[in-house]
MINUKOL-229313 format. One record per residue (C-alpha): residue number from 1; residue in one letter; x, y, z. Coordinates in Angstrom, 2 decimals, padded with zeros to 5 digits, always signed. Example, Ala and Ser with C-alpha at 12.3 -4.5 7.8 and 13.67 -1.06 7.14 Angstrom:
// MINUKOL-229313
<r><resi>1</resi><resn>a</resn><c1>+012.30</c1><c2>-004.50</c2><c3>+007.80</c3></r>
<r><resi>2</resi><resn>s</resn><c1>+013.67</c1><c2>-001.06</c2><c3>+007.14</c3></r>
// end
This chain:
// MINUKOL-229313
<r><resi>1</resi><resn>x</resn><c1>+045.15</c1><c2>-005.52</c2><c3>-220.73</c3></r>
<r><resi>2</resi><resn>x</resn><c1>+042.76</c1><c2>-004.68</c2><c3>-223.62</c3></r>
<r><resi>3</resi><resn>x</resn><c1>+045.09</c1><c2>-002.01</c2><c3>-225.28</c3></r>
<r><resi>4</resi><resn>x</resn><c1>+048.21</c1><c2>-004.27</c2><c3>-224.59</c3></r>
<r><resi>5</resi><resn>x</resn><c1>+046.65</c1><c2>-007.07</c2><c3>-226.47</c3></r>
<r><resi>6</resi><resn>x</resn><c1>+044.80</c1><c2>-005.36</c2><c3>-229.26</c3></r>
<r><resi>7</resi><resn>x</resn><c1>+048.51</c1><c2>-002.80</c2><c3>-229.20</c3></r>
<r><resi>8</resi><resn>x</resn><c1>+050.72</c1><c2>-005.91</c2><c3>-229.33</c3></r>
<r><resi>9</resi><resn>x</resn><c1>+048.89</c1><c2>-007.55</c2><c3>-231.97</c3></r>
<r><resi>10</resi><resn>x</resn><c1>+048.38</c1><c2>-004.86</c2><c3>-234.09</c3></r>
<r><resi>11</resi><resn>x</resn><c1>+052.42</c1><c2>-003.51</c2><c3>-234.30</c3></r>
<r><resi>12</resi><resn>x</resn><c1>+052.99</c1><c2>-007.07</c2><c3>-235.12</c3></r>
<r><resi>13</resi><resn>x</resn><c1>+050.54</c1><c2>-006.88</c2><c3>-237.92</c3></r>
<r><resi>14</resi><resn>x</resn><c1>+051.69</c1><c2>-003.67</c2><c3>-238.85</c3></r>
<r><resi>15</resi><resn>x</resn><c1>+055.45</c1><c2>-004.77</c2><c3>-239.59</c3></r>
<r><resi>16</resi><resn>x</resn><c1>+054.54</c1><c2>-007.54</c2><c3>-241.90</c3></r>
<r><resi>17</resi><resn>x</resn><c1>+052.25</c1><c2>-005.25</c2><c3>-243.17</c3></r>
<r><resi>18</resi><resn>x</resn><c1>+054.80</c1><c2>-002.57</c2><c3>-243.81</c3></r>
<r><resi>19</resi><resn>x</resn><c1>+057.90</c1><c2>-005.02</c2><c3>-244.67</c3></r>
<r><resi>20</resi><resn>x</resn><c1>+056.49</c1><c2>-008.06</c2><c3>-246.22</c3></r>
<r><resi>21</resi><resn>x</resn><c1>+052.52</c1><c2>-006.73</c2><c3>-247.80</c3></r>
<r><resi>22</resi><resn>x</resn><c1>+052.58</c1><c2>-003.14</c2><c3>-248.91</c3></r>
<r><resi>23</resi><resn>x</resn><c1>+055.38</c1><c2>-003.38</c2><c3>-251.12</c3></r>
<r><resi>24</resi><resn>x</resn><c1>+053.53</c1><c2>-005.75</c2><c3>-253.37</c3></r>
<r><resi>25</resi><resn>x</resn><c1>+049.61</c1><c2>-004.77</c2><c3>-253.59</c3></r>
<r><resi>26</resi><resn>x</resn><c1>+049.93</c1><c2>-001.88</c2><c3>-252.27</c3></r>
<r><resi>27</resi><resn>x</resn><c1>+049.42</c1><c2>+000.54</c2><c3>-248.65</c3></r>
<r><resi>28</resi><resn>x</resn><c1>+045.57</c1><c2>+000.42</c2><c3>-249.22</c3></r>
<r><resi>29</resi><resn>x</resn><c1>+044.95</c1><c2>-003.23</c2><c3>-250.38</c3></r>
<r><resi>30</resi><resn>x</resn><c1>+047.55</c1><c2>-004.25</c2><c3>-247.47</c3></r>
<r><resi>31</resi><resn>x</resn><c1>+046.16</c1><c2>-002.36</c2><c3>-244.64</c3></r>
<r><resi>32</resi><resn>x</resn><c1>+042.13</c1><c2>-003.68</c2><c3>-245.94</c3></r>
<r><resi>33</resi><resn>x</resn><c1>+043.45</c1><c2>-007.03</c2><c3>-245.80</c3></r>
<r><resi>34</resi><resn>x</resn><c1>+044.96</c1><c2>-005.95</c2><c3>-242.49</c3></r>
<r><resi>35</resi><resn>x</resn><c1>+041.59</c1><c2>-004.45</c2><c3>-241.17</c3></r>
<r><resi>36</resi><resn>x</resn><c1>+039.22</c1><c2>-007.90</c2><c3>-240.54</c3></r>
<r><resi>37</resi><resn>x</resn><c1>+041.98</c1><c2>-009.44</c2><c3>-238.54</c3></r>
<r><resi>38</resi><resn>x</resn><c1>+042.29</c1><c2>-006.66</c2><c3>-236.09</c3></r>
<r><resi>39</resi><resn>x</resn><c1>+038.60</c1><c2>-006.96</c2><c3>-235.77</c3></r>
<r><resi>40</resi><resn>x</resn><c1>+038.78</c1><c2>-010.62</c2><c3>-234.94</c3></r>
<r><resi>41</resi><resn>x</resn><c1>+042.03</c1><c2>-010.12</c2><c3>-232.51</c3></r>
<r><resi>42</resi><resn>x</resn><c1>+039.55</c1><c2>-007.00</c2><c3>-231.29</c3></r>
<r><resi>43</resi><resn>x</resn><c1>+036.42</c1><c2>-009.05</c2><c3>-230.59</c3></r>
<r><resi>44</resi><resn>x</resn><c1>+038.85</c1><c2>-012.16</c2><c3>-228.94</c3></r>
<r><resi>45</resi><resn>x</resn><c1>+040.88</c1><c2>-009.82</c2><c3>-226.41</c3></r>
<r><resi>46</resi><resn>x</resn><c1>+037.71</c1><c2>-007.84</c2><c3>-225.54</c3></r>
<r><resi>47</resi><resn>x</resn><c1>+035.82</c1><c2>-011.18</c2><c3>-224.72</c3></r>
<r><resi>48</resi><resn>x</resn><c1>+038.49</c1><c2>-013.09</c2><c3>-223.38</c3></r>
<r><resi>49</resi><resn>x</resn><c1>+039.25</c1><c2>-009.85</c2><c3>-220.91</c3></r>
<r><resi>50</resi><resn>x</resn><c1>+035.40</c1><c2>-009.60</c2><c3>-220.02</c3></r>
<r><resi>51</resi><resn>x</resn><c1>+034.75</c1><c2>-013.27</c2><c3>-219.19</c3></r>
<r><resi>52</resi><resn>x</resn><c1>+038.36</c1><c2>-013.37</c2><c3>-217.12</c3></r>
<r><resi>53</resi><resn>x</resn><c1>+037.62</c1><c2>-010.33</c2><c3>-215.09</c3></r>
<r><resi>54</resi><resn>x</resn><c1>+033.80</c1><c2>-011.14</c2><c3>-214.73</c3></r>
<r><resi>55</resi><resn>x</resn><c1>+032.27</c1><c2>-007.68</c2><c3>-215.80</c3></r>
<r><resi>56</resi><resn>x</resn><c1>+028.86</c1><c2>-006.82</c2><c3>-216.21</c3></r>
<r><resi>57</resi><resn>x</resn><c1>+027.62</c1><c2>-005.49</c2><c3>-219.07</c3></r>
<r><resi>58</resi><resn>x</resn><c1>+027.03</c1><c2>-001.68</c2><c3>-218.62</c3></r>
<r><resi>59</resi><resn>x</resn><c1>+029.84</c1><c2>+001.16</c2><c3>-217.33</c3></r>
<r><resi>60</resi><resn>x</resn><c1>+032.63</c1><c2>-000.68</c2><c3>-216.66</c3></r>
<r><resi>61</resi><resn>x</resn><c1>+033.01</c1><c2>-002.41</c2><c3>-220.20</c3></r>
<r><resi>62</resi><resn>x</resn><c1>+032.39</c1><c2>+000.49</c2><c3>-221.35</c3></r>
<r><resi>63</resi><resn>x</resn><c1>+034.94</c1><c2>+002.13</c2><c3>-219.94</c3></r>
<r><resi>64</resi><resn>x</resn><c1>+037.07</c1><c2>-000.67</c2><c3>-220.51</c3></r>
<r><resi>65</resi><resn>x</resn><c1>+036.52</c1><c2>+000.59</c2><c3>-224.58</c3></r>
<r><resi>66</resi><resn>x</resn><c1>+037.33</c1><c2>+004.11</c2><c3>-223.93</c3></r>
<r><resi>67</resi><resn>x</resn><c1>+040.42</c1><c2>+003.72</c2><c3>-221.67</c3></r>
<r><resi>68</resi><resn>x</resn><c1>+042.02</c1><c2>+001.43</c2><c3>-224.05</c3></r>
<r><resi>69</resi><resn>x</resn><c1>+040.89</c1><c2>+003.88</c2><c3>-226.91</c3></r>
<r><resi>70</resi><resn>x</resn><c1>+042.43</c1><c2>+006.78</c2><c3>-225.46</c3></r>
<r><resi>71</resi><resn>x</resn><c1>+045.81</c1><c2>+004.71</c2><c3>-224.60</c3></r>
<r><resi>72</resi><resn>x</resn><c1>+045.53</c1><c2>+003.54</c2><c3>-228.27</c3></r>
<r><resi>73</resi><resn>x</resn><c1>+045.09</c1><c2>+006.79</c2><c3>-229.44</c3></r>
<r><resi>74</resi><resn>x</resn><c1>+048.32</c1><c2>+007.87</c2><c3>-226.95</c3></r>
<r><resi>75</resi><resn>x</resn><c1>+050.38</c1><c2>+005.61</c2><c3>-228.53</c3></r>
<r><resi>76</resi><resn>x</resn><c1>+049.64</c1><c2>+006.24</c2><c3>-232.21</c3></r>
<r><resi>77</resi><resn>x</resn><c1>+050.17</c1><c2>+009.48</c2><c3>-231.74</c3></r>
<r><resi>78</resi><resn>x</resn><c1>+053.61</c1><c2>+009.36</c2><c3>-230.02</c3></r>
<r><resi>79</resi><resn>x</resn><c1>+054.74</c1><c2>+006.74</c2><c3>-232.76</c3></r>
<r><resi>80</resi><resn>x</resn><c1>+053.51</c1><c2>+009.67</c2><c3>-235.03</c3></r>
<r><resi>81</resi><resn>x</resn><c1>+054.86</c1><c2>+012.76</c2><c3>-234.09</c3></r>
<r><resi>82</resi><resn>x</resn><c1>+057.72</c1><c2>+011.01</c2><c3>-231.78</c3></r>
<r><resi>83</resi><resn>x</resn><c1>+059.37</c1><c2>+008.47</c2><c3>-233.74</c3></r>
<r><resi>84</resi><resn>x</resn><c1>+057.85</c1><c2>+009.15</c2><c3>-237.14</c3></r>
<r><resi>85</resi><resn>x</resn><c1>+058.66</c1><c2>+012.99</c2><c3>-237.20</c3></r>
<r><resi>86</resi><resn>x</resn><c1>+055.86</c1><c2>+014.17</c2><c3>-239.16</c3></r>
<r><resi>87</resi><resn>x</resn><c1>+052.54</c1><c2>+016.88</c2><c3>-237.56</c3></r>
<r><resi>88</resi><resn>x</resn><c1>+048.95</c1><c2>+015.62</c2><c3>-236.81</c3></r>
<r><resi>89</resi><resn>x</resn><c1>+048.27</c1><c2>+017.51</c2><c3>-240.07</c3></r>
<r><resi>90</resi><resn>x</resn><c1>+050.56</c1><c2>+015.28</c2><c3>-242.09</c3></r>
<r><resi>91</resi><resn>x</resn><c1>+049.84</c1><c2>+012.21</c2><c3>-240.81</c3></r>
<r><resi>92</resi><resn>x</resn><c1>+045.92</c1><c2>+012.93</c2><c3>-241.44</c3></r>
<r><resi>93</resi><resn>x</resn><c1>+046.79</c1><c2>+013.87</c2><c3>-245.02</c3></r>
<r><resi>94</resi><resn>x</resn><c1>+048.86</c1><c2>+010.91</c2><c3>-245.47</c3></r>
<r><resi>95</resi><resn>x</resn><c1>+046.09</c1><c2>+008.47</c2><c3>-244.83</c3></r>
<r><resi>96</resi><resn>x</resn><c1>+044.19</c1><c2>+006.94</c2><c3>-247.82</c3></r>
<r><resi>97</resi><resn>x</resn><c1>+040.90</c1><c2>+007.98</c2><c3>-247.90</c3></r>
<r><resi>98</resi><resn>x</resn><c1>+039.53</c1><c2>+004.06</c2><c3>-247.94</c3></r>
<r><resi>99</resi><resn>x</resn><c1>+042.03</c1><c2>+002.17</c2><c3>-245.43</c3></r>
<r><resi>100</resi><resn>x</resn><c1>+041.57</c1><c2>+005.27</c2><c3>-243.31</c3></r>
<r><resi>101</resi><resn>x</resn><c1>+037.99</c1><c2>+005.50</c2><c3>-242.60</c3></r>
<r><resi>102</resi><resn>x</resn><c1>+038.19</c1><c2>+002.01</c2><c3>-242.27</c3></r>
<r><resi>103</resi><resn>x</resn><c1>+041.09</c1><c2>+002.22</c2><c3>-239.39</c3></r>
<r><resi>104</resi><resn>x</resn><c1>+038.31</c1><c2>+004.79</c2><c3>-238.21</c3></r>
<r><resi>105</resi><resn>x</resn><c1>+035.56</c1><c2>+002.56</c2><c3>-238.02</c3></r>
<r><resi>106</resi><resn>x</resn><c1>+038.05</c1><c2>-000.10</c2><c3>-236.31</c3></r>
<r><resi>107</resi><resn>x</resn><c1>+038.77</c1><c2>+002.56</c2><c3>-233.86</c3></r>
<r><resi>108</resi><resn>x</resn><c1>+035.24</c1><c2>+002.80</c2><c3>-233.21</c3></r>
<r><resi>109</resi><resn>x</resn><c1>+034.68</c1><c2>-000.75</c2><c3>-232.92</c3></r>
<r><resi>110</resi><resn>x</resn><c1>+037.73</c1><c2>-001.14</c2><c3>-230.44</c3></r>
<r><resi>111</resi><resn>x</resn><c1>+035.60</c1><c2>+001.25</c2><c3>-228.16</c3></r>
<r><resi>112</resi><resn>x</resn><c1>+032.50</c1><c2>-000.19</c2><c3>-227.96</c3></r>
<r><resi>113</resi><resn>x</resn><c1>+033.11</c1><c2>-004.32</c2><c3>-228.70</c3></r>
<r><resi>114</resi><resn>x</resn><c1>+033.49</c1><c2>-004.57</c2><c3>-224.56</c3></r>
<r><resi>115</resi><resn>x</resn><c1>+029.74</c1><c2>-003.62</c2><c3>-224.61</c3></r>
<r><resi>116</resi><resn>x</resn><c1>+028.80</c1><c2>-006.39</c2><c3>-227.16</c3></r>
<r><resi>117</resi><resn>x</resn><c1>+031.05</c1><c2>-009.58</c2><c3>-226.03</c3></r>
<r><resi>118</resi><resn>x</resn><c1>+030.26</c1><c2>-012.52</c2><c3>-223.85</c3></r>
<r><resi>119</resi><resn>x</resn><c1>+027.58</c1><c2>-013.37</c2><c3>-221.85</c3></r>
<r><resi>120</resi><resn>x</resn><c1>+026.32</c1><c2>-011.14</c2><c3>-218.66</c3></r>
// end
């Protein structure tokens, strides 16, 4: 549920982002502008999910984080190499240095904001 709903949110993002934003400011400016969102639709999903399933604080929000980090993980990759075309390598290189280690701090974030939302 986590990954669907942080997923879903962020390829919808991602297309205005591409189609409508980047053109204009730019990839970098676009995808910062891009980044707080996904941290609020992050912090939502993660505590909506944790209050509707009831789960404690501890393991299981935990791995809550890390399962939907490594299906987010699966799925960027198979847009990359898949559908995009392009080698880890070039994708890595690709990245701006700024809206990347900001997408990795977000990646971070989505893998441990189970551990910090709602109440026990």
């Amino acid at each position: 549920m986590y990954f669907g709903l942080v997923f879903g949110a962020g390829f919808v993002l991602g297309t205005l982002r591409v189609t409508l934003a980047a053109p204009r400011p730019g990839e970098r400016v676009a995808e910062l502008v891009e980044a707080p969102i996904m941290l609020l639709v992050t912090i939502v999903a993660a505590g909506w999910i944790v209050r509707r399933l009831a789960l404690p604080r501890g393991l299981q929000r935990l791995g809550m984080g890390l399962v939907g980090l490594g299906l987010l993980l699966g799925a960027e990759l198979a847009v990359v190499l898949l559908i995009r075309g392009v080698t880890l390598g070039q994708y890595v290189a690709s990245r701006d240095p700024v809206s990347g280690a900001v997408y990795l701090a977000l990646l971070g974030a989505f893998a441990f904001v189970p551990l910090l939302v709602g109440r026990r």
